[in-house]
FIMI-738729 format. One record per residue (C-alpha): residue in one letter; x negated, y negated, z. Coordinates in steps of 0.25 Angstrom, whole numbers, padded with zeros to 4 digits, always signed. Layout:
! residues N
AXYZ
...
//
This chain:
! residues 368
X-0032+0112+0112
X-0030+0101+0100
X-0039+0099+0089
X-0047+0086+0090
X-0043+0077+0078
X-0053+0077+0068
X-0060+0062+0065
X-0053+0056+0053
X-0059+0049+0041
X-0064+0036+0047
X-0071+0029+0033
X-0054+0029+0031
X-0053+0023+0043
X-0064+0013+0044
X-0060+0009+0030
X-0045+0005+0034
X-0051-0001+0044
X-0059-0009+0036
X-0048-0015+0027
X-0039-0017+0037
X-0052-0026+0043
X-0052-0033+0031
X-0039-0035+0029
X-0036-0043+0043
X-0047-0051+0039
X-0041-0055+0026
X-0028-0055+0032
X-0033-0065+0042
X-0038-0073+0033
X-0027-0072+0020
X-0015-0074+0030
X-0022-0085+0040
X-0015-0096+0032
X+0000-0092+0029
X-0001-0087+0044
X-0004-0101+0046
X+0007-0108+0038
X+0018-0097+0040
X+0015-0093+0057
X+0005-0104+0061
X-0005-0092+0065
X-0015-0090+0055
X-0018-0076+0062
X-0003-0073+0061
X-0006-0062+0049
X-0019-0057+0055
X-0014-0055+0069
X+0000-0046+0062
X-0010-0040+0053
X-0021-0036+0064
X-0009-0029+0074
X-0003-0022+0064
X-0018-0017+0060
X-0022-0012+0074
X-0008-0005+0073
X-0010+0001+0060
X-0023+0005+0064
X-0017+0011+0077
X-0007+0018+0068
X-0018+0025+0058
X-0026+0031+0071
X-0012+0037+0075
X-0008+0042+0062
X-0023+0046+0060
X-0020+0058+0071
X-0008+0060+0068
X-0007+0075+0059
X-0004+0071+0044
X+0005+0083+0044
X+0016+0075+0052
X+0018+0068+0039
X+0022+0079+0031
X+0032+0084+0040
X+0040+0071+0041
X+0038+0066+0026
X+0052+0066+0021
X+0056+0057+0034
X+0046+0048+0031
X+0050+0047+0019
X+0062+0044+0022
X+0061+0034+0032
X+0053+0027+0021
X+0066+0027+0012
X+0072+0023+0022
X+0064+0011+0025
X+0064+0008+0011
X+0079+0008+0011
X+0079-0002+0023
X+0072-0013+0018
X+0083-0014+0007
X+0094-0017+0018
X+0098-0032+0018
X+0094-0036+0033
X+0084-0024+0036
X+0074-0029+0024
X+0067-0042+0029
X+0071-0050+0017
X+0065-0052+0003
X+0051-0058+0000
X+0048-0061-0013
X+0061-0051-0018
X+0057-0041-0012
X+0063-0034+0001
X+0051-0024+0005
X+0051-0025+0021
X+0059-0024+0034
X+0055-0033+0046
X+0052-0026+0058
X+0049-0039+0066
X+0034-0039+0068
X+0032-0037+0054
X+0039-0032+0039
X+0038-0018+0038
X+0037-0013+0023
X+0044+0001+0022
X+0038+0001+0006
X+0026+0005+0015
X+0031+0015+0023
X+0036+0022+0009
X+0023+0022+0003
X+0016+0031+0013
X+0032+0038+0016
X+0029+0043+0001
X+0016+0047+0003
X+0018+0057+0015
X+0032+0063+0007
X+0027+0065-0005
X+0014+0072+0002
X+0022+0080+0009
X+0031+0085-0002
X+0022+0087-0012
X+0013+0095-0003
X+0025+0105-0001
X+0030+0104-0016
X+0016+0103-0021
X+0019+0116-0032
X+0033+0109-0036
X+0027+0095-0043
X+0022+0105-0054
X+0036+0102-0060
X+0041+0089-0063
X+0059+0090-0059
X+0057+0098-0047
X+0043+0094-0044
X+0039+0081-0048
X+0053+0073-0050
X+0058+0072-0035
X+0045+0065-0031
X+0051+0054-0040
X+0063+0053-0036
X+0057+0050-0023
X+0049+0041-0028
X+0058+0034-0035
X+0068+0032-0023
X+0057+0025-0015
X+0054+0016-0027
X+0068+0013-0030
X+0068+0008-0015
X+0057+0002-0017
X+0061-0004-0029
X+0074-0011-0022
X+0064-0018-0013
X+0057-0021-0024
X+0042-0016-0019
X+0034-0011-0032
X+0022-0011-0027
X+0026+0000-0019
X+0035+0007-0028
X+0022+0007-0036
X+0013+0013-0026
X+0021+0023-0021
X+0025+0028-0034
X+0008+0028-0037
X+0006+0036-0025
X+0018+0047-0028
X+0012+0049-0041
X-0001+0050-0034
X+0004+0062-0024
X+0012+0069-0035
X+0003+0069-0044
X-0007+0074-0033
X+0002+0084-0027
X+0002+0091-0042
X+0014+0083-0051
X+0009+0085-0065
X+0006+0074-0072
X+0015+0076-0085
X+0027+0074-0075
X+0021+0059-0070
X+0021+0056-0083
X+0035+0060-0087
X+0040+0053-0074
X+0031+0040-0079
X+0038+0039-0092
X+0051+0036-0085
X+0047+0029-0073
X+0038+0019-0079
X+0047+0014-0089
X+0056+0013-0078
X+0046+0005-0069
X+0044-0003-0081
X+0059-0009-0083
X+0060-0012-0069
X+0050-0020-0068
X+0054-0028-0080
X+0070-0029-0077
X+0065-0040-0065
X+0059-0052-0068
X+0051-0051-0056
X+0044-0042-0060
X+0040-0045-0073
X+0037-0059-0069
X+0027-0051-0059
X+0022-0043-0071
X+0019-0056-0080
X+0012-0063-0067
X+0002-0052-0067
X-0001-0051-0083
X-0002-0067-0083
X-0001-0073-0069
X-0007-0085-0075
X+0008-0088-0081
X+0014-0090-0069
X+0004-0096-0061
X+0012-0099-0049
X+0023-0088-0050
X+0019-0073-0052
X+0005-0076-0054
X+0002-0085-0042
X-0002-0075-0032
X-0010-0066-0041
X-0017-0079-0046
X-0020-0084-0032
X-0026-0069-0030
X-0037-0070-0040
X-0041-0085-0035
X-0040-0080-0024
X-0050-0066-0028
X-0057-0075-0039
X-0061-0085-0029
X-0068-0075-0020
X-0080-0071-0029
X-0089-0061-0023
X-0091-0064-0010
X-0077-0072-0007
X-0075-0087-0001
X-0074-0081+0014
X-0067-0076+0025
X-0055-0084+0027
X-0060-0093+0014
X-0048-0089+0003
X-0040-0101-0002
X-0027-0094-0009
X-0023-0089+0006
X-0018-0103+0007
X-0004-0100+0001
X-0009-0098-0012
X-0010-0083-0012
X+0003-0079-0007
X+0001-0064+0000
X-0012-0067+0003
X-0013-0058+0015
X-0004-0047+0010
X-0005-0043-0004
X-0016-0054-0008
X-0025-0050+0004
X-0035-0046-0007
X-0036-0059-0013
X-0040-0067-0002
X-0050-0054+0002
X-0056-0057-0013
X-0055-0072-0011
X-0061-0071+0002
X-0073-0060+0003
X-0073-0061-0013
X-0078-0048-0020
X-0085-0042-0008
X-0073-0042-0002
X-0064-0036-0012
X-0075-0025-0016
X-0076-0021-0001
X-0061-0021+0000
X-0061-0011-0014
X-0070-0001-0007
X-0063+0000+0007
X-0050+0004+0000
X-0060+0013-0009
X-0065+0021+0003
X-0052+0023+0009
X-0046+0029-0005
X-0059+0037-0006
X-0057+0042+0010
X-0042+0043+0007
X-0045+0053-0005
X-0056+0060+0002
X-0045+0063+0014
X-0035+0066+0003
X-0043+0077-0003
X-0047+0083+0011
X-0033+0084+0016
X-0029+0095+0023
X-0015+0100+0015
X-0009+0092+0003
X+0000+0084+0010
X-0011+0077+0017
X-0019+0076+0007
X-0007+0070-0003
X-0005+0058+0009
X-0018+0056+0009
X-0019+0053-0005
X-0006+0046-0005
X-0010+0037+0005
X-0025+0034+0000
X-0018+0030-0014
X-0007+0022-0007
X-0019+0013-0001
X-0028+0012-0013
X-0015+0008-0021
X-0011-0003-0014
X-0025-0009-0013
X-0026-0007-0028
X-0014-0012-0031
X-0017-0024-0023
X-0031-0025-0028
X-0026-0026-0041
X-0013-0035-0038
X-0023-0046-0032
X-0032-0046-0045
X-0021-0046-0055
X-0022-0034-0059
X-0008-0030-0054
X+0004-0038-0053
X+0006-0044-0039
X+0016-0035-0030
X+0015-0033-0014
X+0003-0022-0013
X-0004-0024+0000
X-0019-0021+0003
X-0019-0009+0011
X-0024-0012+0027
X-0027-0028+0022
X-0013-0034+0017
X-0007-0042+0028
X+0006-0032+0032
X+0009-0024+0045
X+0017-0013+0039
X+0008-0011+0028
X-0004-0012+0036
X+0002-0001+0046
X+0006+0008+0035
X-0008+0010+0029
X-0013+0011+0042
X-0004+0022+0045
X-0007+0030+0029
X-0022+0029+0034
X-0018+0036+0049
X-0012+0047+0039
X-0024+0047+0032
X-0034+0048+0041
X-0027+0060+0048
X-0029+0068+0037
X-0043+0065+0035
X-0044+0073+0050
X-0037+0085+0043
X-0045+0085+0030
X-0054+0097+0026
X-0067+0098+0028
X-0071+0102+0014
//
């Protein structure tokens, strides 16, 4: 007879649940005018964003089922399907075109799917599964530690012909984070750091681009309504909150003056509209998933699942920090969506999907 599934970790749950809540709400609210100007619909953002939540949602209680271990067995594929994908969006006529410079996304019909996103959580489930079967090799640095990089650095050079840093960035934080958990030694990041910073540094000086994107976020106040007009329209927009926030629906820069307001500036209007409350309430939802994410993390069962688990928990509290600190000007401005709020399908069902993993592996943790 089969063994009954054991209950997963519901505060997980119910906090996802939460956000996501939140999020349609701010959704509705942030995207009701362009959806107005652009579809004549102001619920055309809302309606897209609430399907793709109930399939998203649908998805994380399948996956939640589904045994963790499956992962592990088919990681090098998934990974390179991911290469794959990434490889695809780079072909003139299957990419859906540049937006803002950059070519990140191939259209699927009903929506742009984002294979950057698929990579993230593909580098997550390899390198869990390799370091748990080479654990004792990462001890030294050629044979151990040094492949992980040249992995690494493939995906960031496809990323990097996109050009998507953001991701570059957070995948390359969350290696580190899995290595360095796993048991690489910290003198051999170190000695990888002295030549891959330099190297970060000089390419994002030889593009004017990005340097015009570095002096907008030192001094957006120069360029008022160049590089530092969206971040300036976020702190009006946060500024303009206060404590309790001018309402539900209230905001004023969703009017065409904070452009991405229902994307990567969803925190904005949040602040803007339900003020500090809102923002505060925000900050502690993400900090009991982390906390729960952690707990489960170092609960798991074997060191595979529990290097998933904190690969995925850090994914998310990345992102949200990254974007927390984007839309106050404490990071310069690059395309970093709110986790399970940001307007966006294929996000949306992708972090729905990392939690399913997760919460599978909260059924299959130790009881001590």
């Amino acid at each position: 007879m089969k063994s009954k599934l054991k209950p997963f970790d519901y505060t997980l749950f119910t906090t996802v649940i939460i956000l996501f809540g939140i999020g349609l709400l701010m959704v509705l609210s942030a995207s009701s005018h362009l959806g107005l100007l652009s579809y004549q619909n102001p619920y055309h953002f809302f309606v897209r964003q609430f399907l793709f939540g109930i399939v998203g949602i649908g998805v994380m209680l399948f996956l939640s089922r589904l045994d963790y271990k499956i992962y592990k067995r088919f990681a090098k594929l998934i990974f390179v399907v991911a290469i794959a994908l990434l490889c695809l969006v780079l072909i003139p006529g299957v990419g859906s075109g540049e937006t803002r410079g950059a070519k990140r996304w191939i259209d699927l019909g009903i929506t742009n799917f984002q294979p950057s996103e698929v990579a993230k959580v593909a580098m997550i489930i390899f390198l869990s599964a390799s370091i748990s079967e080479n654990q004792k090799k990462l001890e030294k640095f050629w044979t151990g530690l040094f492949p992980y990089f040249i992995v690494i650095g493939l995906v960031a050079g496809l990323l990097y012909l996109e050009p998507h840093y953001s991701a570059i960035g957070i995948i390359g934080l969350i290696s580190v984070i899995l290595l360095f958990v796993g048991g690489a030694k910290f003198s051999h990041f170190a000695t990888i750091g002295a030549i891959v910073v330099p190297i970060g540094v000089i390419g994002i000086f030889i593009s004017k681009y990005r340097v015009d994107r570095i002096v907008g976020f030192l001094d957006p106040w120069s360029d008022i309504k160049g590089t530092g007009w969206q971040v300036i329209q976020s702190l009006y927009a946060i500024g303009s909150g206060g404590i309790f926030g001018l309402g539900l629906g209230q905001s004023k820069q969703k009017y065409s003056y904070l452009p991405d307001a229902h994307n990567d500036f969803i925190l904005a209007i949040l602040g803007e509209e339900l003020g500090l409350l809102g923002m505060l309430l925000v900050i502690t939802l993400f900090g009991l998933l982390v906390w729960r994410g952690i707990v489960i993390a170092m609960k798991a069962p074997d060191l595979f699942s529990g290097l998933m688990a904190i690969g995925i928990t850090m994914l998310i509290a990345l992102q949200f920090l990254f974007n927390l600190a984007i839309v106050t000007s404490w990071f310069p401005v690059t395309g970093m969506p709110v986790p399970f709020m940001s307007y966006g399908g294929s996000s949306l069902l992708i972090f729905m999907a990392c939690i399913g993993i997760l919460l599978n592996i909260s059924r299959n943790v130790r009881n001590e």
